[in-house]
N, C-alpha and C positions, 0 to 999 in steps of 0.2 A: 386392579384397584379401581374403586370408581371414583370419580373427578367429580370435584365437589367446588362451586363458583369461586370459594376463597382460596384456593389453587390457583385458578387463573388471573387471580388478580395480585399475586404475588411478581416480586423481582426478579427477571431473568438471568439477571447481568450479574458475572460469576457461576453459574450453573453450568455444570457439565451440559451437553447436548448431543444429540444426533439425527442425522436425517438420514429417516425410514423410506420412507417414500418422498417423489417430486416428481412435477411435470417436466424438470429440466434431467436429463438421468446423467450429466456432469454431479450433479449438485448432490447425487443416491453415494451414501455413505461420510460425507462429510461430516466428522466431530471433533468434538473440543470444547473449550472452555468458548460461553459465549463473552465477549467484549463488550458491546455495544450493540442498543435495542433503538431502532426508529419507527417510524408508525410504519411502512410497508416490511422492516427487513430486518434480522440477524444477522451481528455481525460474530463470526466465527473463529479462531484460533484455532486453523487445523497445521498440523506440521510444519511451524511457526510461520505461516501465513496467514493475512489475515485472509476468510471467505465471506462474502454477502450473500446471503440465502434469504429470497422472498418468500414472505410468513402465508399469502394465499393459495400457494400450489402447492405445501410441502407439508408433511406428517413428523414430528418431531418425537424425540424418548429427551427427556429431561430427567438428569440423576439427581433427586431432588436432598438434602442436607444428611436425612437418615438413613438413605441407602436403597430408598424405594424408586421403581423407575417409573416415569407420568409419560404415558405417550399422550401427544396433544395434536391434535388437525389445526393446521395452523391459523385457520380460518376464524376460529375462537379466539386466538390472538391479537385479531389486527387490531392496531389503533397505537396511540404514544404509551408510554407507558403512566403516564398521568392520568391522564383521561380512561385509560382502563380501569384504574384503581378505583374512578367514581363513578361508572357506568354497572350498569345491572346485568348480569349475564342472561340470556337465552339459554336455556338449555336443549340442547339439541341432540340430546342420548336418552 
């Protein structure tokens, strides 16, 4: 599927997740409902734990409302979730 800017400037928080890839390989297969978005990290609901997963090392699959899955580098993500909403994406694909 291809990513399109108004993708990533959508709400994380509630979306299913998982991490594909990380430079930390604890952190390789962690999913769950996300919780809680900050400007460096996701916060995670994996097997009622909560996990923090830094958004610049990590490759995520976001199940997005309709059933489609959004892998995203998470590198596109960082920032608050505010300030994403009115900032201009780069596109970098």
């Amino acid at each position: 599927m291809k990513i399109t800017p108004d993708m990533l400037r959508q709400e994380f928080v509630g979306l299913d997740a998982k991490v594909v890839k990380s430079s930390n390989p604890n952190q390789k297969g962690i999913s769950g409902k996300i919780i809680k978005e900050t400007r460096n990290t996701l916060v995670i609901l994996h097997k009622r734990t909560k996990k923090s997963v830094i958004k610049d090392v990590t490759v995520f699959h976001f199940m997005m409302p309709d059933g489609t899955v959004l892998e995203v580098d998470g590198k596109a993500i960082v920032g608050s979730p505010e300030t994403r909403l009115k900032k201009r994406v780069r596109r970098r694909w």
